[in-house]
Each structure stands twice: as C-alpha cells, then as structure tokens.
C-alpha positions as CSV (number, residue, x, y, z in Angstrom):
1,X,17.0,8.7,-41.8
2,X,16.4,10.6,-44.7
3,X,14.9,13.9,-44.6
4,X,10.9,14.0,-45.6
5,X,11.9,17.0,-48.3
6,X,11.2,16.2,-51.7
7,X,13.7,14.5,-53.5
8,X,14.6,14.7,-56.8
9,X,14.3,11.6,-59.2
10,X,16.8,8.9,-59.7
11,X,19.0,10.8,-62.2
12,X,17.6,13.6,-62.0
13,X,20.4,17.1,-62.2
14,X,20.1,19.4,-58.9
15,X,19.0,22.3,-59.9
16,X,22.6,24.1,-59.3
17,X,24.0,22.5,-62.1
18,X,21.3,21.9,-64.4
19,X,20.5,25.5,-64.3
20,X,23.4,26.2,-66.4
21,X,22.0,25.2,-69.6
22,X,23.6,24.5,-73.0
23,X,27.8,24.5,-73.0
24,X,29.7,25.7,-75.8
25,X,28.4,24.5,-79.4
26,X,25.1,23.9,-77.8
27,X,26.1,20.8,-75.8
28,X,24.5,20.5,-72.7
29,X,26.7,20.1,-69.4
30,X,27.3,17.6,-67.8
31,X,27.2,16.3,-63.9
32,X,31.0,16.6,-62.3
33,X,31.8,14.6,-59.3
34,X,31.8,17.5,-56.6
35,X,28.1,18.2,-57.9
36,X,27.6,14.6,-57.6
37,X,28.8,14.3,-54.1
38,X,26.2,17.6,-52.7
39,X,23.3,16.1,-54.6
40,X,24.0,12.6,-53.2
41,X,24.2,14.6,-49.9
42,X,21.0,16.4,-50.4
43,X,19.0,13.7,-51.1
44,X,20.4,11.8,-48.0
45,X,19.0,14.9,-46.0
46,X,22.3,16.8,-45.0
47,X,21.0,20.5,-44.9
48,X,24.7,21.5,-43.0
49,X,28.0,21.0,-43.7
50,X,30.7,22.4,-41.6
51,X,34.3,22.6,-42.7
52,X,37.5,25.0,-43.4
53,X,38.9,26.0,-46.4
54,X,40.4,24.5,-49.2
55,X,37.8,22.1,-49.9
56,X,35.9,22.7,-52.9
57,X,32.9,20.6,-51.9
58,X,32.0,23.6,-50.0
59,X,31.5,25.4,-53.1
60,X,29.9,22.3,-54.7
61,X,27.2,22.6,-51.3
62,X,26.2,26.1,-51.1
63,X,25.1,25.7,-55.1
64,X,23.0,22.9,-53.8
65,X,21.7,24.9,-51.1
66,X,23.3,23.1,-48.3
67,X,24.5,25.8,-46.0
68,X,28.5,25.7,-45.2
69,X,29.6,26.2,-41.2
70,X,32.7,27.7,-41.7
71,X,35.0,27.2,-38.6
72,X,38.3,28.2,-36.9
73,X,40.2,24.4,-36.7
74,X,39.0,21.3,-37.9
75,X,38.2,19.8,-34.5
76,X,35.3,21.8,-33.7
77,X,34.1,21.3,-36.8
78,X,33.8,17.8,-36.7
79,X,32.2,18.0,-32.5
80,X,29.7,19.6,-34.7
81,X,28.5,17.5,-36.9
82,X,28.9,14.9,-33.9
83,X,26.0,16.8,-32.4
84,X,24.3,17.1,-35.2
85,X,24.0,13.5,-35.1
86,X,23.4,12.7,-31.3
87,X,20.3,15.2,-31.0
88,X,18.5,14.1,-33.2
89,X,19.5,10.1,-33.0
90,X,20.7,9.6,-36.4
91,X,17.7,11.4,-38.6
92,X,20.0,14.4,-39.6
93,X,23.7,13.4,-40.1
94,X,26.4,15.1,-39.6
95,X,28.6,16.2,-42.2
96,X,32.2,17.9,-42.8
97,X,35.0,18.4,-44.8
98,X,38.0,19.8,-44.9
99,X,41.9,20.2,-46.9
100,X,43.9,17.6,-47.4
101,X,47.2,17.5,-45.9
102,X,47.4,19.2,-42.8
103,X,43.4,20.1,-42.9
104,X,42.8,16.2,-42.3
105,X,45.9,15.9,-40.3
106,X,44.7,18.3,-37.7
107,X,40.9,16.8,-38.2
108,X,42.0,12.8,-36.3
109,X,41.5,13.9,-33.3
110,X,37.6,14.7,-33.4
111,X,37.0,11.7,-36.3
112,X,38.6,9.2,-33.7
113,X,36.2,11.1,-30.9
114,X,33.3,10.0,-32.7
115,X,34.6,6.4,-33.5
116,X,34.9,5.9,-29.9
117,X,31.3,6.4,-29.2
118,X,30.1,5.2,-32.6
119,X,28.9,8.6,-33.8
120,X,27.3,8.4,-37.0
121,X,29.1,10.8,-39.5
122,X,29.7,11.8,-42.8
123,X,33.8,12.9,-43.1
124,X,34.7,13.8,-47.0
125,X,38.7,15.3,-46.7
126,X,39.9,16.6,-49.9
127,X,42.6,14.5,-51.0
128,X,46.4,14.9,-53.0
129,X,46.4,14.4,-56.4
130,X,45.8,10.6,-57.7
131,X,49.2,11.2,-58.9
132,X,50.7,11.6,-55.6
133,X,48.5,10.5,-52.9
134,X,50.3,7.7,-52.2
135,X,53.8,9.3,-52.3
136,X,55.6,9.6,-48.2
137,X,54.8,12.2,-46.5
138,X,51.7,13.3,-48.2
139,X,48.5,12.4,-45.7
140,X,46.0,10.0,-46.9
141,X,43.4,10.0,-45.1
142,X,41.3,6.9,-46.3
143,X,44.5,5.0,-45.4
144,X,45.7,6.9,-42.1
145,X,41.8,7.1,-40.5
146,X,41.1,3.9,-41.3
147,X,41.4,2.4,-38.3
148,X,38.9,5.1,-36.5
149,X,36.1,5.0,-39.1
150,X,33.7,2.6,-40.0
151,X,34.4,3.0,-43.5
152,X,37.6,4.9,-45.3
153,X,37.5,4.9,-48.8
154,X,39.1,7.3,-51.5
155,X,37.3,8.4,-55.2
156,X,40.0,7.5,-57.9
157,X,37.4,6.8,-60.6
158,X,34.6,9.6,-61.3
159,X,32.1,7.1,-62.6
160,X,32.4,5.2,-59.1
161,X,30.8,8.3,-57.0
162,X,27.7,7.4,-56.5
163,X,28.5,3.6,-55.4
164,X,31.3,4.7,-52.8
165,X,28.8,7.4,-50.9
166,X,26.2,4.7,-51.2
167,X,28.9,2.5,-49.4
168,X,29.1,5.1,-46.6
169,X,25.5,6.0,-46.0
170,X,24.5,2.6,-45.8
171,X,27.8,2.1,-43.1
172,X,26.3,5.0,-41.4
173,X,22.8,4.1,-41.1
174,X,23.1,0.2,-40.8
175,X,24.1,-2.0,-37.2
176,X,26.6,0.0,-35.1
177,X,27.6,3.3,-36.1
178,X,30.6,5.5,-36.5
179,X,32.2,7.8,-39.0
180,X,32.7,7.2,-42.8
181,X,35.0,8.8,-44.7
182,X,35.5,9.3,-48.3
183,X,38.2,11.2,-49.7
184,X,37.8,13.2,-52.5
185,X,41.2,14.0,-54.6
186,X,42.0,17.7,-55.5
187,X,41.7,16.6,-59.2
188,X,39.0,15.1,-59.4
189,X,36.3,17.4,-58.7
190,X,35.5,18.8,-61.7
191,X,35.2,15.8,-64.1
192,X,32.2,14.9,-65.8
193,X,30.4,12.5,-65.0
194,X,27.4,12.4,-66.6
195,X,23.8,11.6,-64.8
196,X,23.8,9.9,-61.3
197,X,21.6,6.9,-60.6
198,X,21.3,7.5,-56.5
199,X,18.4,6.4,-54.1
200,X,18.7,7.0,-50.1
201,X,19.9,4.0,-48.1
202,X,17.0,2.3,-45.9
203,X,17.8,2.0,-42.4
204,X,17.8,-1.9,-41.1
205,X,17.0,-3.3,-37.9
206,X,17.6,-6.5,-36.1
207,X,16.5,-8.0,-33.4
208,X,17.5,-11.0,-30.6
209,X,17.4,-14.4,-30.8
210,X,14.2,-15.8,-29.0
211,X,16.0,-18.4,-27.3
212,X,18.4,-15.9,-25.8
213,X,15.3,-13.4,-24.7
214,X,13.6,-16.3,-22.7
215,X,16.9,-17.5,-21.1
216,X,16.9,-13.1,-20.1
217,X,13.5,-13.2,-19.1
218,X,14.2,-16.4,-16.8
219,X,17.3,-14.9,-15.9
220,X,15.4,-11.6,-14.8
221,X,12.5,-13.4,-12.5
222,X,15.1,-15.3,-10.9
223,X,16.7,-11.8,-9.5
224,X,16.0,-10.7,-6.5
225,X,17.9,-7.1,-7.3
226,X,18.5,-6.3,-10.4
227,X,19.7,-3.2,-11.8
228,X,19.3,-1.9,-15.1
229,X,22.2,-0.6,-17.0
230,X,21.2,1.9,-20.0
231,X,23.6,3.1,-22.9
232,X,23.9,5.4,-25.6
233,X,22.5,2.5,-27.7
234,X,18.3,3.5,-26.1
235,X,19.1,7.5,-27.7
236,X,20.1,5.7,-31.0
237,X,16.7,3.1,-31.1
238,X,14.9,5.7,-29.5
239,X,13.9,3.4,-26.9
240,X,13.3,6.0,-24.3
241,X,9.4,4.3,-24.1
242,X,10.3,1.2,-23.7
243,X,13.2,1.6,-21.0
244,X,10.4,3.2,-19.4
245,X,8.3,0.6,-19.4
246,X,10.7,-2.3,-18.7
247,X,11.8,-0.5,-15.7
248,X,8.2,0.5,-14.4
249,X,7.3,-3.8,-15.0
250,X,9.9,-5.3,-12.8
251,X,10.3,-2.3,-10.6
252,X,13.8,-2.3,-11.2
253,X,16.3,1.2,-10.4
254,X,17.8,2.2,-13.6
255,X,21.2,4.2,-14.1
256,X,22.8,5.2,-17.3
257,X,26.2,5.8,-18.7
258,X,27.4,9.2,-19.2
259,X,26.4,8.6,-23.2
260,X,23.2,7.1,-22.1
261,X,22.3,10.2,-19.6
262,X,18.9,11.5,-20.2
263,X,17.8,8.1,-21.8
264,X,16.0,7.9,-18.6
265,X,14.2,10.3,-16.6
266,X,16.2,11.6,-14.0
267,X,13.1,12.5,-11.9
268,X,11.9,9.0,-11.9
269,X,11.2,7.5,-8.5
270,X,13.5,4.4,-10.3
271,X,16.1,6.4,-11.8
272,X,19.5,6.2,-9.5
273,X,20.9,9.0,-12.1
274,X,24.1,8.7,-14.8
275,X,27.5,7.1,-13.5
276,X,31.0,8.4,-15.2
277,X,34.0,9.3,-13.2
278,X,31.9,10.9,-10.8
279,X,28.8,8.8,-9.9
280,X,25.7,9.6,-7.4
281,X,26.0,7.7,-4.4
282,X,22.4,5.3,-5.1
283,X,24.4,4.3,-8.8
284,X,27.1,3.1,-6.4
285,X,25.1,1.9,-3.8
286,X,22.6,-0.4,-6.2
287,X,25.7,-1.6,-8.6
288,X,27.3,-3.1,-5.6
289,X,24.2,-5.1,-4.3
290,X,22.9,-6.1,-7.0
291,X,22.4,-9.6,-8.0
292,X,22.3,-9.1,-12.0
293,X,23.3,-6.1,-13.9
294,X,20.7,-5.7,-17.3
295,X,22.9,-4.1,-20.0
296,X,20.9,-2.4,-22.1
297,X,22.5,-0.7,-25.9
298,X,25.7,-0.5,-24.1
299,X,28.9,-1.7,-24.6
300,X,30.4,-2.2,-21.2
301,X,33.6,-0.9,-22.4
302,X,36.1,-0.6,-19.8
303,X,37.2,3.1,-18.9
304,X,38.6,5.4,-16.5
305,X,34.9,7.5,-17.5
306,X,32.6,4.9,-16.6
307,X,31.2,3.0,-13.9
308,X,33.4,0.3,-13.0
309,X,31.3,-2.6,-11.9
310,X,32.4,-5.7,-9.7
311,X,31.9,-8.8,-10.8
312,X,28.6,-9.7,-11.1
313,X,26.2,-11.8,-13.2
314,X,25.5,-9.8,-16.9
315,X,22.3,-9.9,-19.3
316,X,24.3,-7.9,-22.1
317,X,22.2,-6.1,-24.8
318,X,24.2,-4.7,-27.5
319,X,24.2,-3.9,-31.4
320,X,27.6,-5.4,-31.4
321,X,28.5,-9.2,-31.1
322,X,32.1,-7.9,-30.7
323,X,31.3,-6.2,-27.2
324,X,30.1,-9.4,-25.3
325,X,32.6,-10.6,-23.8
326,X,35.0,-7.9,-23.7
327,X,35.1,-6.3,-20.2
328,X,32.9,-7.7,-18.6
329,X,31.4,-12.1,-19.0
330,X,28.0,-12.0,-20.8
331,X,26.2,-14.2,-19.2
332,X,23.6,-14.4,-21.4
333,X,24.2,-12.0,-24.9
334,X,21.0,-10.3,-26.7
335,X,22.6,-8.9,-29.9
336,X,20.0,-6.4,-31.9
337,X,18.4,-2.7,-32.2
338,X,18.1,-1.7,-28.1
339,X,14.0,-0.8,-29.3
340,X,13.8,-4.2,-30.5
341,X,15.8,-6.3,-27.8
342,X,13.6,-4.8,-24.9
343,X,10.3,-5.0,-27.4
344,X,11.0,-8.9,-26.6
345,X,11.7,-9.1,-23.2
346,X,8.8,-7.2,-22.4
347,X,6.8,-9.4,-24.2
348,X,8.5,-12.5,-22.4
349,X,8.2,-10.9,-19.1
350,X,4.8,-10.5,-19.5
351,X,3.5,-13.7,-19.8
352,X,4.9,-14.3,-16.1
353,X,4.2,-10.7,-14.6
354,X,0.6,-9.5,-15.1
355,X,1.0,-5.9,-14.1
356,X,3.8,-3.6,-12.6
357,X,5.5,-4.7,-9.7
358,X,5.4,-3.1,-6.3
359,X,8.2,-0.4,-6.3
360,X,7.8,0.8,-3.1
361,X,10.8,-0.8,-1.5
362,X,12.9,0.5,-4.0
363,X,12.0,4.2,-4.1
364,X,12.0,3.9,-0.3
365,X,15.8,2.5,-0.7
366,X,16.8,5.0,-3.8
367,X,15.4,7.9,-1.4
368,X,17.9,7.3,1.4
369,X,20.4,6.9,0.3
370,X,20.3,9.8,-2.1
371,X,18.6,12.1,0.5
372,X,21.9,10.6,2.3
373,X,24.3,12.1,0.3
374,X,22.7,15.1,-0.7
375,X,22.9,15.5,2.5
376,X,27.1,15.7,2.3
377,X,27.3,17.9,-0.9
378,X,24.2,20.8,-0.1
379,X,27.0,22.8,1.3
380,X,28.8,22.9,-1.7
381,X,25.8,23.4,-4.1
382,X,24.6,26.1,-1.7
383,X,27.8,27.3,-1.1
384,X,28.2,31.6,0.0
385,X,31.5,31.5,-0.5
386,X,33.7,33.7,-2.8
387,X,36.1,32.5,-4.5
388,X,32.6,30.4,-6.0
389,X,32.3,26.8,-5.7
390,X,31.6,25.3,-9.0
391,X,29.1,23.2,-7.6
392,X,27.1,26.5,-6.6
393,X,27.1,27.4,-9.9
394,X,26.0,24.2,-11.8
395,X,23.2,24.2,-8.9
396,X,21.9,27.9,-10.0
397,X,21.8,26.8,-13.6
398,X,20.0,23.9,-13.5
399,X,17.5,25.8,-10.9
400,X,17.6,28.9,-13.8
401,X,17.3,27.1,-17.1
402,X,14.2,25.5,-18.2
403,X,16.0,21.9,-18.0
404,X,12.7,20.7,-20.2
405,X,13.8,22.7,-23.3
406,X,17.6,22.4,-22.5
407,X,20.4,20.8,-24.1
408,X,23.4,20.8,-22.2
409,X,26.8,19.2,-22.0
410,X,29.9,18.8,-19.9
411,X,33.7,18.9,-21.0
412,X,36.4,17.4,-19.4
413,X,37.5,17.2,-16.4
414,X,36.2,18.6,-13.2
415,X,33.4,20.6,-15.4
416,X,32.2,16.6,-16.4
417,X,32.7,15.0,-12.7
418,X,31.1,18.4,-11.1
419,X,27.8,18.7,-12.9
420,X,27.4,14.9,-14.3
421,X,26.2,13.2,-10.4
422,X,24.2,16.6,-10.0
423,X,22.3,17.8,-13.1
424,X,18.7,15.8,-13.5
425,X,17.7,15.5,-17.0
426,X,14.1,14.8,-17.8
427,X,13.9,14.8,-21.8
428,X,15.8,12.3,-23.7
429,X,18.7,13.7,-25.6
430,X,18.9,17.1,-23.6
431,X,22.5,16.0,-21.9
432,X,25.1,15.5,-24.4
433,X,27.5,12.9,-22.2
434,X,30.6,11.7,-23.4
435,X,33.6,10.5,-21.8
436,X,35.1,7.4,-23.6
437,X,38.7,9.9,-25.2
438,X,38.2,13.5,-23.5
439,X,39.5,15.8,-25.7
440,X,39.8,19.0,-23.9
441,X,37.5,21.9,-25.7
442,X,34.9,19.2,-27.5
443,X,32.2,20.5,-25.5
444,X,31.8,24.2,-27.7
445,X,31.8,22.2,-30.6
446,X,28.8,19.9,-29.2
447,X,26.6,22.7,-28.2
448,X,26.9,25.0,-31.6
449,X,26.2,21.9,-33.0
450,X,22.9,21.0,-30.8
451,X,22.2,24.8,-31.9
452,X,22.2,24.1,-35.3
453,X,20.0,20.9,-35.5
454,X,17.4,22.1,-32.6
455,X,17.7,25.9,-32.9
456,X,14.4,25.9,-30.6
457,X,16.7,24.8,-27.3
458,X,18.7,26.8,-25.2
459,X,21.7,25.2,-25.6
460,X,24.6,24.9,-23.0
461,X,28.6,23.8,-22.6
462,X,30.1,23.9,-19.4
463,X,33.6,24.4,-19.3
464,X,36.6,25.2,-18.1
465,X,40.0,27.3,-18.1
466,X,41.6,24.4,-19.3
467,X,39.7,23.2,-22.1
468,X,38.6,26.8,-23.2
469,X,42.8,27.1,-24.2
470,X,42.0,24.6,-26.6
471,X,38.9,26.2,-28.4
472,X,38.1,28.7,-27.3
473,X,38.6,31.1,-30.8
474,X,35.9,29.0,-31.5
475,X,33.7,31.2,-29.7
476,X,33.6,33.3,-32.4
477,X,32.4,31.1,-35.0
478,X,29.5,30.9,-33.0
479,X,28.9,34.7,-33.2
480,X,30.0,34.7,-37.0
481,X,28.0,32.1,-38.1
482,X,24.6,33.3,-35.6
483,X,24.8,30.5,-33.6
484,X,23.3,31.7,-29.8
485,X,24.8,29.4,-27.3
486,X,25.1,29.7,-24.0
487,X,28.7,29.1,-23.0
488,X,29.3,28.5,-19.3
489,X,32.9,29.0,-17.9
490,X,34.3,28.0,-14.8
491,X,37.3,29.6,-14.4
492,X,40.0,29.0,-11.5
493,X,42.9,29.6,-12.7
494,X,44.4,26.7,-12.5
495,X,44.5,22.7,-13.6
496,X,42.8,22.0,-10.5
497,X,43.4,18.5,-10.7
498,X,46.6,18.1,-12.0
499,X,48.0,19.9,-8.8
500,X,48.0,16.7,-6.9
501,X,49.9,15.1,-9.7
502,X,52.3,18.2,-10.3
503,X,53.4,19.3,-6.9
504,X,56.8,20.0,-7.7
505,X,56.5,21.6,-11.2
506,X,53.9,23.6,-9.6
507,X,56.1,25.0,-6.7
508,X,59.2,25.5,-8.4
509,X,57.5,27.2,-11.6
510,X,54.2,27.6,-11.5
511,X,53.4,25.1,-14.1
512,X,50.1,24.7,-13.5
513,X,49.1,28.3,-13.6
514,X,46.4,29.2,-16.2
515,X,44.7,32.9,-16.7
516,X,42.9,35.0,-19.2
517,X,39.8,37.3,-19.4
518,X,37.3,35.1,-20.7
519,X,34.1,37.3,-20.8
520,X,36.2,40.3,-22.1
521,X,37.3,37.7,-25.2
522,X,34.2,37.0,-25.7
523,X,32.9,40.4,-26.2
524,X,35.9,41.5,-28.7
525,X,34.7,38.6,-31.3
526,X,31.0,40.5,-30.8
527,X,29.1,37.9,-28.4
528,X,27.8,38.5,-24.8
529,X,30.6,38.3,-22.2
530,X,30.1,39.0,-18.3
531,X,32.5,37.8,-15.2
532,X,30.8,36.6,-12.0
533,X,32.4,36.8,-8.7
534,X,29.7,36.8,-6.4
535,X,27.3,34.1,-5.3
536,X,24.1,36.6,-4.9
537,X,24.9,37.1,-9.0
538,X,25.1,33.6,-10.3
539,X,21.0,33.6,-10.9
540,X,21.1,37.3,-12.3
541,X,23.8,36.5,-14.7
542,X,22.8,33.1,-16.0
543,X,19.4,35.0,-16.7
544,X,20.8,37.9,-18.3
545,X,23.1,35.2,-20.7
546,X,19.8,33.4,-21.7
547,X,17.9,37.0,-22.5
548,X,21.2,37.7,-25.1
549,X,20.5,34.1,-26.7
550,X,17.6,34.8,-27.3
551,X,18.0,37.9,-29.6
552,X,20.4,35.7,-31.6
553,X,23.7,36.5,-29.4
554,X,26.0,34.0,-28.3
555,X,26.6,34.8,-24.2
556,X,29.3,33.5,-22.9
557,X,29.5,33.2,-18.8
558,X,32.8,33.6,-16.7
559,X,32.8,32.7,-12.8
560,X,35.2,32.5,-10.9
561,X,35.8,29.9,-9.2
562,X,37.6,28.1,-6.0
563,X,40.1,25.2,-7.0
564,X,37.7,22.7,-6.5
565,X,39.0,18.8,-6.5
566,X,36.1,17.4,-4.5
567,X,34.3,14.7,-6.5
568,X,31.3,12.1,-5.7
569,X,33.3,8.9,-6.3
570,X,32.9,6.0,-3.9
C-alpha cells in the first residue's frame, strides 16, 4: 500500500530535479526517465532501494531522497528487499536494482526465490543498449526472468515510463503476488521526458463465491476432526484476527506452513505449531487423523519443505485458481483475499454455531502428545554437552530474546529443520519462514532487511557453516550500511547432512570438511564477533550480542557445535 507521506501532485516535478531551475537560454529542464522512475517510486512509498553498482537509478534515488543499500552481490540484495516486503505484508515494497549483464545475471537466483513464494517486489536491472539488447550473448533480463516474475517488461520508449511502472505496481499489489521487473536500458536514462502524469495503484480484493462458502461451511459441520491448514496467504490479508477467530469457533487445532509460521499464535492451546521438513510431532499426529484438512491462503504446493499430507478430504482457500487442483484434489475451492474468504465462513458458520465450541478435548489431545515428544528432545535442548548441541542453543535463544519484539529466521538446512519444530512465535510476522527453493545464505539477507523496515526489532538469522560460505561478506554490509542484526552461527565444521550421502568422498578426501573463524571475520569488517564453546556461555553471549545491537553494532554469534543430523520428522 502506498505510504501516508504526502505526495506530490499528478505532474508535479520532485523536488530533485525541479530544483535545478532554468537550462541554458533560459529554458527550463525537463523530466528524464531515471527522474521519472524515483519519483514514480516515491510516490508508491519505496523509502529503500538496495542495489550494486553500475545502475544509475541509484543516483536518480538518493536525489529523490530514497536512501540506496549498497551491497556486496546481488543476491542479498534482493533477500532484502524480500523482507522488506514480508514484514510489513505488502505496505512497504521492496525495491532493487542492479547492472546489466552480469549484475542481473548473478541477481536470478534471489528474483526466482521470491517468485516461488510470491514475494511482492520491485526489480529494475539496467539494461544494454536498445541497440544491442537483443544481440546473443548480451543478457536481457525482461526476456530471461520472465518466466520467474509476475511481470518483465523493458523501457524502449521514454514517453512510455510512467505506463510500464504503473503496469508493475498494479502486478504487485493486485491478486497473487510476485516480483516485477522492468528494465531500464543504459541509454535511456537521461532523456527528456517532459512532465509525468502518475497516481498510486489501489490495492483490490476479492472475495469467494457464496455458494462455494456454504458448501465449506456444510463441509465443516459435517467434520468430526478437522484441522486447519494456514499459509503465507493470512500474513498477506492480514488475517491473523480472523484465523483466530475461526479456530477459537469450531475448536479446531491449527498448524501452519513454514511461510505461514507466526500467522498463528504458537502459545495457543489450538496451535499444533509450523510443519516444514521438520514438523512437531501434534502437526503429524492431527494431519494423519484428521477427517478434512481447511486450507487456508495456501497453495498446497508439493515440496520436499513442506508437510506432506495423505490423502484426505480438502476445503482449499487460495488467491490463486491455478493452485486447486494441483497437489492435492480440492474438494471444494474458495478462490479470494484469505481476510475475505474466512470473513464468510465465519459468517456462514455462525448461523449454525452460536458460540465457541468446547475445546477441551482438543487441548487435552494437543497436550499429550506434545508433552510426549518434548519429552524425547529435552535432552537435546538441555543438552551439557561440549561439542554444543544446536538444539541447546536455539533453546537459550528463544529463552534469552524477547520472542514478542523479535524477528527471526532460519536458513537452510539443519539451521531450518533444528529451530523450525522448536521456536514458538507469538506475534504475526516475527518468523521469517521459507523453504519452497533454499538458497544457501538467504537468511542474512532476510534479517538486514527486517532491520531496515522495523528498525525497532531485534532481528535474528540463524545459520550455518555452510550457508555462511555463501554470504557471508555480506556481513559487512550490515556494519557499513548501520544495520544491527543479530547473526547466529552454528558452526560444526562440516555439511552435517551431506555425510550420509557423501561417505566415500568424505573418507577418501575429506570432501565434506568446512572451517573458518567466523566471529574473528566478523570483527575485521568492524561488527561484534564472539566464539562460544561452552554450554554455561550460550545465555551470557546471546545477551552480550543483543547489548552490541543495541548501540547500533551488528553482533555476530559463533558456537560450536556437534554434527548434529537428528531431526523431528515422523
């Protein structure tokens, strides 16, 4: 949604160009197309935009006042504006640009993260000449991303600015989301365009067909256990309320996808927690023996990173006709806004179900069974031992943080199967999930950008050896750029969970071997670094990493840890 900052008029100059005045032989200059595109920005609310060089809509940005993120590769950059997005469900949007050529080349890999779990996000690559752009090998990027954007489309004619972003904001804000791109060509920036006739795209909802919310409704009466299955789609809607509500009305247990974590409070006697790879034994438990699954904003896409659910009966709620039907039969399809689609079957519900229905049962059932397996992984989340169990640490940091003023977020890998079962969140949108590609490093990227869009939380990523080879120089854009994360590292020296895969290699030549001192990187780019062994200093440290935060000093974390391969999975 647009920001609530004054505006300028329709046509009106931002004041970075119009404060030029009078050209030679008194003529007064004109708009060009990279002040176009920041103005456009700016009145669409963008107050960031994070990129690396050559792009000159940097330039064209910081004249408008919108403040440039400079990064060390294109990949974080892009996680970043991800986040920028997710934290704030759409209201801000996340922006960035980079070079053509190899700039956008190197930049696929976080645009088709986003695709994939319909991230809303403004992508502007600078593009070759018009001359050339379409000459083998040069990269064109509205061709090449085209098939993991929502919309891909290149500037060849100035006067055609203002329609084309209009194009992407409206792809942006409007049914199910994802990334637009719009390329920019090297030559084009500086042309004159003349004034710009821009408003802000509205944001448009729809909702379910009322014959398909009383067929869900019957559909939901007739169940004896159903289980209610939440998505990323409730953080988009912001339909944390209503979840709430539905759940509390039929007395139904609720789990969530790893996108959908924190869309439902984890300390609610009805919440069985998140399922991804790793899942909480109640999730597994309740899926199994249930009688109809509720799909609510999800897609039930099918993947490695998910719950995989047995054949059941499915009321499917989605944004998008194209996911019914696609992994799993819909029995009956609700296609609209998640806010609106349970809006209506709470009003159809009601007419049958006067008040709340006794939960008791339930809670006593959720209680076991998670008191049950608790029961099996206290050792490990208690755990003396030295090398450290991972689990220990996760444990001592959510005990440590304030979870209600905390956003934090896996990577991949163990760091996402070890603290995703385990870590309760009780605010909607403090747990950055993710899961559906797992691009090793994304998580640093995610948490500068949570940073930047709610510098107020203490902001996490949980890592490891592995994915901190990936981006880790990245640590030092979040000292350069006074960004204070808190950057946890488990560190074991090893790809943990490739070993079972790698025997051979890893006998023969140590292939799976990984080292470095983290914490002493971390304090040669000029943030907070500090190695923990011992299990008495996981609380001392964690508290010391916060204190450096706070004065505006990113802290990164390093324990070390046992090769733990141990995960909740059923």
């Amino acid at each position: 949604m647009p920001s609530n900052r004054p505006r300028p008029t329709v046509g009106a100059r931002c004041g970075a160009w119009a404060a030029a005045g009078n050209g030679q032989n008194g003529r007064e200059e004109r708009m060009k197309v990279g002040q176009a595109v920041a103005e456009i920005m700016k009145r669409e609310g963008i107050e960031i935009l994070c990129g690396y060089p050559v792009n000159h809509l940097l330039e064209f940005a910081a004249a408008a006042d919108i403040r440039p993120v400079i990064v060390r590769q294109e990949r974080i950059g892009l996680h970043m504006a991800d986040a920028i997005s997710r934290v704030t469900s759409g209201k801000k949007i996340g922006a960035f640009c980079m070079q053509h050529g190899p700039g956008s080349e190197n930049a696929y890999g976080g645009v088709a993260q986003a695709y994939s779990e319909s991230v809303p996000m403004l992508v502007i690559p600078q593009g070759y000449p018009r001359r050339i752009a379409n000459i083998d090998p040069n990269y064109n990027s509205s061709r090449e991303m085209r098939g993991v954007t929502k919309l891909a489309e290149p500037v060849n004619i100035p006067a055609e600015t203002a329609n084309i972003l209009r194009r992407a904001f409206s792809a942006i804000r409007n049914g199910r989301s994802g990334p637009a791109l719009v390329e920019v060509p090297t030559d084009i920036w500086n042309e004159e365009i003349g004034d710009i006739d821009y408003t802000p795209v509205g944001v448009h909802k729809y909702g379910p067909d009322p014959v398909d919310v009383r067929k869900a409704a019957a559909a939901i009466l007739e169940a004896k256990r159903p289980v209610i299955y939440a998505g990323t789609g409730i953080h988009w809607a912001e339909a944390w309320g209503e979840l709430k509500e539905l759940a509390e009305l039929l007395g139904a247990p609720v789990t969530t996808s790893l996108g959908g974590k924190s869309a439902f409070p984890e300390n609610h006697p009805l919440s069985l927690g998140s399922g991804g790879n790793a899942v909480p034994k109640p999730v597994h438990h309740f899926v199994q023996n249930a009688d109809l699954i509720i799909g609510l904003g999800c897609s039930f896409t099918e993947t490695n990173f998910g719950i995989k659910f047995p054949k059941k009966k499915f009321i499917h709620a989605t944004l998008d006709p194209a996911h019914l039907n696609k992994d799993v039969i819909s029995a009956i399809g609700l296609v609209g806004d998640a806010r609106l689609t349970i809006a209506a079957l709470i009003g159809e519900l009601r007419q049958t179900i006067k008040s709340n229905r006794d939960a008791s049962a339930v809670v006593a059932e959720i209680t076991k069974i998670r008191e049950e397996w608790m029961e099996q992984w206290r050792p490990l989340l208690n755990s003396n031992e030295a090398p450290l169990s991972p689990y220990r640490v996760i444990w001592e940091l959510m005990n440590t943080v304030d979870v209600k003023n905390t956003i934090i977020t896996h990577d991949a890998g163990s760091p996402r199967d070890q603290i995703s079962p385990f870590w309760v969140s009780t605010e909607p949108l403090s747990y950055i999930g993710w899961g559906k590609t797992t691009q090793l490093g994304m998580g640093l990227g995610l948490a500068m950008g949570a940073k930047l869009a709610k510098p107020d939380k203490l902001c996490i990523n949980l890592w490891g050896d592995a994915a901190i080879g990936f981006t880790g120089m990245d640590f030092e854009t979040a000292v350069r750029e006074r960004i204070p994360i808190l950057s946890i590292l488990l560190n074991n020296f090893s790809m943990a969970i490739e070993l079972k895969v790698m025997p051979i290699s890893t006998e023969k030549y140590r292939s799976t071997d990984i080292s470095g001192d983290y914490a002493a990187m971390a304090r040669a780019f000029g943030g907070y670094g500090e190695r923990v062994t011992q299990p008495g200093d996981i609380k001392a440290a964690i508290q010391r990493g916060i204190e450096q935060t706070k004065t505006g000093t990113p802290a990164l974390l390093e324990f070390i840890t046992a090769k733990e391969t141990r995960v909740s999975k059923f």
